[in-house]
VMD Tcl script that builds the backbone (N, CA, C; Angstrom):
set m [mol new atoms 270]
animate dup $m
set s [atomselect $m all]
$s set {name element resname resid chain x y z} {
  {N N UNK 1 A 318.636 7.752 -106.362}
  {CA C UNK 1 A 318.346 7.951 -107.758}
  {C C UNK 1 A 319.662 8.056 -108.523}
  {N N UNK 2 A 319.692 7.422 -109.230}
  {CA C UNK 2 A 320.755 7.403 -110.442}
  {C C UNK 2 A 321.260 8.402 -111.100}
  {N N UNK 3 A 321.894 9.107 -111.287}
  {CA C UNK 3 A 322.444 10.772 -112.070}
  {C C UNK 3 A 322.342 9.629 -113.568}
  {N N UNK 4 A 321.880 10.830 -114.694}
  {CA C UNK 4 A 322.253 10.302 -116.052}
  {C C UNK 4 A 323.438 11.411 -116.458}
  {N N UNK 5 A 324.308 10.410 -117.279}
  {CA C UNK 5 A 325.039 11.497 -117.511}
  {C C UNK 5 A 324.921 11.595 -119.253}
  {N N UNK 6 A 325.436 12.779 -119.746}
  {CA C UNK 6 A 325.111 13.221 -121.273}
  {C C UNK 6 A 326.885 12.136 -121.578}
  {N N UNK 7 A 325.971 12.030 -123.237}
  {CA C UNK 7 A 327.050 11.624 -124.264}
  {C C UNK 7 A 328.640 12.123 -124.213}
  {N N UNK 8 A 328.400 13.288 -124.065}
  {CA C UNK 8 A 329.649 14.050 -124.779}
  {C C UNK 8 A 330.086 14.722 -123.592}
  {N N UNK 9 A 331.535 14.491 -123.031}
  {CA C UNK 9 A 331.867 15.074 -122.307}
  {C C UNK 9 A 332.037 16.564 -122.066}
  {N N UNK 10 A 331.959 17.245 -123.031}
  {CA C UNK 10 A 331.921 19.154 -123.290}
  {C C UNK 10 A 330.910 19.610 -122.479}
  {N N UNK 11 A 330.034 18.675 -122.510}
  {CA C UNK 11 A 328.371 19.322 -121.849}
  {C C UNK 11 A 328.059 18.245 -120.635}
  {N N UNK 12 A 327.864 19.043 -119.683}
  {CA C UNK 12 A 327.196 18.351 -118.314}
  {C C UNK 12 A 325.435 18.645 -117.932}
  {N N UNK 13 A 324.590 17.754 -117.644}
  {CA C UNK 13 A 324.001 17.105 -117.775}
  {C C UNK 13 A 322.939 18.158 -116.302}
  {N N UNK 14 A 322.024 18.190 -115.850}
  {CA C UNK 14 A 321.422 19.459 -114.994}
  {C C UNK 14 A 321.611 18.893 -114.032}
  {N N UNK 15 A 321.257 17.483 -113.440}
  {CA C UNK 15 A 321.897 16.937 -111.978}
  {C C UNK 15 A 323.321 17.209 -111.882}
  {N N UNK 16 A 324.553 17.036 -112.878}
  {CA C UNK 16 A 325.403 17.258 -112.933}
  {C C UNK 16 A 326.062 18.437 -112.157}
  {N N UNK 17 A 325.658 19.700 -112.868}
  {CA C UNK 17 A 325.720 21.162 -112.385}
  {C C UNK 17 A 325.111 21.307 -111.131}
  {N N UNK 18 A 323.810 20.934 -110.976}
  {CA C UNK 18 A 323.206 20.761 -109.475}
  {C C UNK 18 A 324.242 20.457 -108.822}
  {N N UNK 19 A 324.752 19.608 -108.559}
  {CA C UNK 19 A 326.147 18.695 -107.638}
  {C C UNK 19 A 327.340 19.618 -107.665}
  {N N UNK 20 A 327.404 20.251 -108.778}
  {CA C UNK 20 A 328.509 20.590 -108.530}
  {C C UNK 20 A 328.436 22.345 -107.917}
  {N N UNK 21 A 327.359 22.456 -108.090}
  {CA C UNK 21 A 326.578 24.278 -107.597}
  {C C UNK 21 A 326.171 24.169 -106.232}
  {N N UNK 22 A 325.769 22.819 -105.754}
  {CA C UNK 22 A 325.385 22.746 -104.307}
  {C C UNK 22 A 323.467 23.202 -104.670}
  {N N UNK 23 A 322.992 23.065 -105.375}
  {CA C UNK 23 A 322.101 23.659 -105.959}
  {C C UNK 23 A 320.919 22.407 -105.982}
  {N N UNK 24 A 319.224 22.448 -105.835}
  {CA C UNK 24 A 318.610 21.570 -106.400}
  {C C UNK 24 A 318.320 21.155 -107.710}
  {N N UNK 25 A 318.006 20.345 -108.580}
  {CA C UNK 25 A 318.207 19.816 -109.901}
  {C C UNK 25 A 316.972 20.290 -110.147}
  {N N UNK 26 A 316.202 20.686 -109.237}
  {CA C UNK 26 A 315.046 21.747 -109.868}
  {C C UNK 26 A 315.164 23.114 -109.822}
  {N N UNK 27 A 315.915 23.319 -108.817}
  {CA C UNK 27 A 316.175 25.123 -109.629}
  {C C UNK 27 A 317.152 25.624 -110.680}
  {N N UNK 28 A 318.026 24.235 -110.704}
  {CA C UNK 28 A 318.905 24.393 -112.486}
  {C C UNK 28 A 317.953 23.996 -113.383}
  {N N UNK 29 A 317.138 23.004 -113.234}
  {CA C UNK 29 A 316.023 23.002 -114.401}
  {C C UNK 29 A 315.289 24.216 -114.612}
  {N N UNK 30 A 314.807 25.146 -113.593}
  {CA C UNK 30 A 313.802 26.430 -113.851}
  {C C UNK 30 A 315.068 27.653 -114.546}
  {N N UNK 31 A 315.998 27.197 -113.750}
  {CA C UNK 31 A 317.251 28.532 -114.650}
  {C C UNK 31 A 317.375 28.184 -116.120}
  {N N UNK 32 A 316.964 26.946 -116.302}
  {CA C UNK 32 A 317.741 26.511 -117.835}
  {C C UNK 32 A 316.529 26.754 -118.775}
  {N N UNK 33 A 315.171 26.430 -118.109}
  {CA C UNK 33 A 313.916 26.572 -118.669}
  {C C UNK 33 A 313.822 28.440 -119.082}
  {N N UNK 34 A 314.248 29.253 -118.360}
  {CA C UNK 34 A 313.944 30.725 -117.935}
  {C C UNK 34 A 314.738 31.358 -118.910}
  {N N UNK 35 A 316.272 30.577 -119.344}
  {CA C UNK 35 A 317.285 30.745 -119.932}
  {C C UNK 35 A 317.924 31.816 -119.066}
  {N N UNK 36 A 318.035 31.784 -118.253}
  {CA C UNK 36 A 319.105 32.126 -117.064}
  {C C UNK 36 A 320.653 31.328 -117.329}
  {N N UNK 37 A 320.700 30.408 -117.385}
  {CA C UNK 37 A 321.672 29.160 -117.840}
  {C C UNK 37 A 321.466 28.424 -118.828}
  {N N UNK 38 A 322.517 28.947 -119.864}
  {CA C UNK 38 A 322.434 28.201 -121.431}
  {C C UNK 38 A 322.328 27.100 -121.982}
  {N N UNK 39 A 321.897 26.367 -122.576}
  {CA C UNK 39 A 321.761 25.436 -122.443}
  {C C UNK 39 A 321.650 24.723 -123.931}
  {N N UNK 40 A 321.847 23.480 -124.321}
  {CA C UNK 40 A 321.371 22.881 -125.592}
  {C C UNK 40 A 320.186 21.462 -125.384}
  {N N UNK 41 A 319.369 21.453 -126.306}
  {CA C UNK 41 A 318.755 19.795 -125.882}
  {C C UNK 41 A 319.387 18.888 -126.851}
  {N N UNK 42 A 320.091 17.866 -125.485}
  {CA C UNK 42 A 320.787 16.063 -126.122}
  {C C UNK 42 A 319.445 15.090 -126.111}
  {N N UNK 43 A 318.715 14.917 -127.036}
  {CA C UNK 43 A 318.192 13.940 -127.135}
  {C C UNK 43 A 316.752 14.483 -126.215}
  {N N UNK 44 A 316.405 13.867 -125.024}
  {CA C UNK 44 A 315.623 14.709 -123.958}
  {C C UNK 44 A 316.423 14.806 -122.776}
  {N N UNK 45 A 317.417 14.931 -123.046}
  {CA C UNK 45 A 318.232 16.019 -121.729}
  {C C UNK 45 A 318.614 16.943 -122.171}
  {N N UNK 46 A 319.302 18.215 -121.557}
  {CA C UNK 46 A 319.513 19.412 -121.444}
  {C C UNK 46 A 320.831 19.163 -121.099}
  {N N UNK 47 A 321.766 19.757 -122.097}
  {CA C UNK 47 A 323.392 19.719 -121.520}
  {C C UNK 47 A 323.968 21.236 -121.746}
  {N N UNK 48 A 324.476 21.245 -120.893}
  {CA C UNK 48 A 325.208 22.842 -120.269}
  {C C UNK 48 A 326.837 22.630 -120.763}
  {N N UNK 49 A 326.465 23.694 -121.405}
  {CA C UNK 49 A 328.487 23.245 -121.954}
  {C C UNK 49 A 329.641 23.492 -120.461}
  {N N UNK 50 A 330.522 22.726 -120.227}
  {CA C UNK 50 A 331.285 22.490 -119.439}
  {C C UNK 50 A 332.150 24.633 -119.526}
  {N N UNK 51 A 332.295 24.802 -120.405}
  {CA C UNK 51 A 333.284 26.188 -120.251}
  {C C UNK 51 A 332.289 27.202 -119.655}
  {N N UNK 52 A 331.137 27.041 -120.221}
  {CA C UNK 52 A 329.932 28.067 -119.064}
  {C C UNK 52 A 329.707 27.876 -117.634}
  {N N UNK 53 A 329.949 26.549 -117.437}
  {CA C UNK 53 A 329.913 26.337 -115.758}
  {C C UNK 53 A 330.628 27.097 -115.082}
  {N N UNK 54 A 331.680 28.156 -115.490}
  {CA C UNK 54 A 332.704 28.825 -114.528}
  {C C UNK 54 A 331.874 30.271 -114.477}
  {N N UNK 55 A 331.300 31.031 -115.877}
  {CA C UNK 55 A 330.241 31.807 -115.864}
  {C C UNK 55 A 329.277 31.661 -114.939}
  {N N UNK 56 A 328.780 30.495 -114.870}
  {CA C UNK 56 A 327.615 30.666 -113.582}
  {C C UNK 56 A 328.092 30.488 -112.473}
  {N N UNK 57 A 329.066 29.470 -112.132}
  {CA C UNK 57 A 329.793 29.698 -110.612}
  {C C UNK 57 A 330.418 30.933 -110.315}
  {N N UNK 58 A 330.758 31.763 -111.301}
  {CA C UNK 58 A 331.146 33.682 -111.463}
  {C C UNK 58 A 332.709 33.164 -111.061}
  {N N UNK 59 A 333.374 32.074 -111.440}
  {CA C UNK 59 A 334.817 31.998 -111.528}
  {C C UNK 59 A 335.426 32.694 -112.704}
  {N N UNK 60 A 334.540 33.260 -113.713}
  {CA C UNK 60 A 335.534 34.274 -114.742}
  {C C UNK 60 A 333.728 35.040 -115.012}
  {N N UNK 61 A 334.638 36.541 -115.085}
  {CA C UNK 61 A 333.512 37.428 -115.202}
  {C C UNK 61 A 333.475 38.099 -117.393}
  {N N UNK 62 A 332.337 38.211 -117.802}
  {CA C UNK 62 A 332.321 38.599 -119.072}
  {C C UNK 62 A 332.930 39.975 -118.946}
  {N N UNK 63 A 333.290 40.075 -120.536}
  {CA C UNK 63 A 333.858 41.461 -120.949}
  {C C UNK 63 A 332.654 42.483 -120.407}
  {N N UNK 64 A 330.845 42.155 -120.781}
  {CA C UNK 64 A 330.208 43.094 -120.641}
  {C C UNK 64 A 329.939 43.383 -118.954}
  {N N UNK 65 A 330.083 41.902 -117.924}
  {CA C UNK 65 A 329.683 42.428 -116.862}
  {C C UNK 65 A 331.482 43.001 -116.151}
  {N N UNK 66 A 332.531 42.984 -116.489}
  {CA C UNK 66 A 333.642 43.807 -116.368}
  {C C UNK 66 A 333.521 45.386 -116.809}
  {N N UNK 67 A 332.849 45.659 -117.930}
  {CA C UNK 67 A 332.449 47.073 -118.248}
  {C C UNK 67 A 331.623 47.863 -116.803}
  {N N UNK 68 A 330.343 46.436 -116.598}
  {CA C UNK 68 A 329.516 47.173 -115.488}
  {C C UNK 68 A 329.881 47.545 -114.380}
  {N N UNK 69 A 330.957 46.527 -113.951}
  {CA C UNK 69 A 332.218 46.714 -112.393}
  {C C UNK 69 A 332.385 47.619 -112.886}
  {N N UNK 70 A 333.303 48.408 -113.793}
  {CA C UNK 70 A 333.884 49.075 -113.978}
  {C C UNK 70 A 333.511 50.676 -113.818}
  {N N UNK 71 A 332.197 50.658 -114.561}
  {CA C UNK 71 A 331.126 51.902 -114.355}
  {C C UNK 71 A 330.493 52.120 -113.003}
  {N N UNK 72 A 330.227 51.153 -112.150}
  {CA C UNK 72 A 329.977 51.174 -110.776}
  {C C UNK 72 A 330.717 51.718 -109.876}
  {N N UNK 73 A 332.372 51.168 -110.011}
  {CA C UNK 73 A 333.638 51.823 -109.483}
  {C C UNK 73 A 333.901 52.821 -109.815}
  {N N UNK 74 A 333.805 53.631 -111.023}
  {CA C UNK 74 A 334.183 54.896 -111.419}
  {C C UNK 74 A 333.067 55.597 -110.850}
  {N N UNK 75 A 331.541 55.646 -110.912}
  {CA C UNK 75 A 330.718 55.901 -110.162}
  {C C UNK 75 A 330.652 56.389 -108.975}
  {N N UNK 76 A 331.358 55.097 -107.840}
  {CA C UNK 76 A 331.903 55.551 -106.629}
  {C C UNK 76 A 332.308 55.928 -106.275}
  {N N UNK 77 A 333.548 56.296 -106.824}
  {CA C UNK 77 A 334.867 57.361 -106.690}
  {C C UNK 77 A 334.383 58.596 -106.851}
  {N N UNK 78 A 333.708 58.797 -108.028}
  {CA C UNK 78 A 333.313 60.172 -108.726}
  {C C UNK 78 A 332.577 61.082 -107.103}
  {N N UNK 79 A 331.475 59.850 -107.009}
  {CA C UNK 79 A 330.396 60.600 -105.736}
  {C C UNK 79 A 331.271 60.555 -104.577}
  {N N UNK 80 A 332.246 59.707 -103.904}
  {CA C UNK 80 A 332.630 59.271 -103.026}
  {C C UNK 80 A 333.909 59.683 -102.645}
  {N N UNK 81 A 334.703 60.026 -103.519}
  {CA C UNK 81 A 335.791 59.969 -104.290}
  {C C UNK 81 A 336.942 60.436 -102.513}
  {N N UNK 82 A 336.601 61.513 -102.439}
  {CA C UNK 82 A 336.764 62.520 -101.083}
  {C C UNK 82 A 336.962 61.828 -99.859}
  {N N UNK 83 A 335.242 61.179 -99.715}
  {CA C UNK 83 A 335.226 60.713 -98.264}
  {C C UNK 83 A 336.249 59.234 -98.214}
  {N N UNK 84 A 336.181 58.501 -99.356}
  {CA C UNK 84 A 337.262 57.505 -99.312}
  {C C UNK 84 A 338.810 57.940 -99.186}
  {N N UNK 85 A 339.096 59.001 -99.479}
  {CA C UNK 85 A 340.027 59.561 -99.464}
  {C C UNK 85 A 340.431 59.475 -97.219}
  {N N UNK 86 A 339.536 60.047 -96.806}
  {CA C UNK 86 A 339.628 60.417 -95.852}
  {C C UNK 86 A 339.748 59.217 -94.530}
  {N N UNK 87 A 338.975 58.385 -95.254}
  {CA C UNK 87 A 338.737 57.242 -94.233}
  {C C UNK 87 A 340.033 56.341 -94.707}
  {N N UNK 88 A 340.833 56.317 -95.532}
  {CA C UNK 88 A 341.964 55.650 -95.989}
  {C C UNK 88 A 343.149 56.155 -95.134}
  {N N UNK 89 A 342.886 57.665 -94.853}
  {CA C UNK 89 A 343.829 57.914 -94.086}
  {C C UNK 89 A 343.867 58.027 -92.618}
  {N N UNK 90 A 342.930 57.483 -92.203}
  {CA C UNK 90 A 342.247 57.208 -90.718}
  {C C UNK 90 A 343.095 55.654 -90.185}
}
mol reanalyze $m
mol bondsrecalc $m
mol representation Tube
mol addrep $m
């Protein structure tokens, strides 16, 4: 089967991302449908802007999910804080 590819190079195309996610072109279609993965409609395709593809491969993390690391880790320490202490020096 033939890949179509979108107009505009900024935005890649859902087989596109499939290929490049290792992913089926039907479970990027149900993420994009779900809005799991952002998306715009070209015409009757669905194009995924090229700078979000690193967001969903989690090659750069958002300011808000960096807050959540962040609260998780302080979290751990707080409860943990001690016994990590201890096993560091083991």
């Amino acid at each position: 089967m033939k890949e179509k590819k979108t107009t505009n190079n900024q935005y890649l195309s859902i087989p596109e991302v499939a290929s490049i996610l290792g992913m089926s072109r039907i479970s990027i279609y149900k993420k994009v449908k779900s809005g799991d993965i952002k998306s715009i409609k070209i015409g009757r395709e669905y194009g995924i802007p090229r700078f979000y593809l690193s967001n969903i491969s989690g090659n750069t993390i958002t300011s808000a999910r960096k807050k959540k690391i962040n609260r998780a880790v302080d979290r751990t320490i707080k409860e943990y804080g001690e016994l990590l202490r201890r096993l560091g020096n083991e």
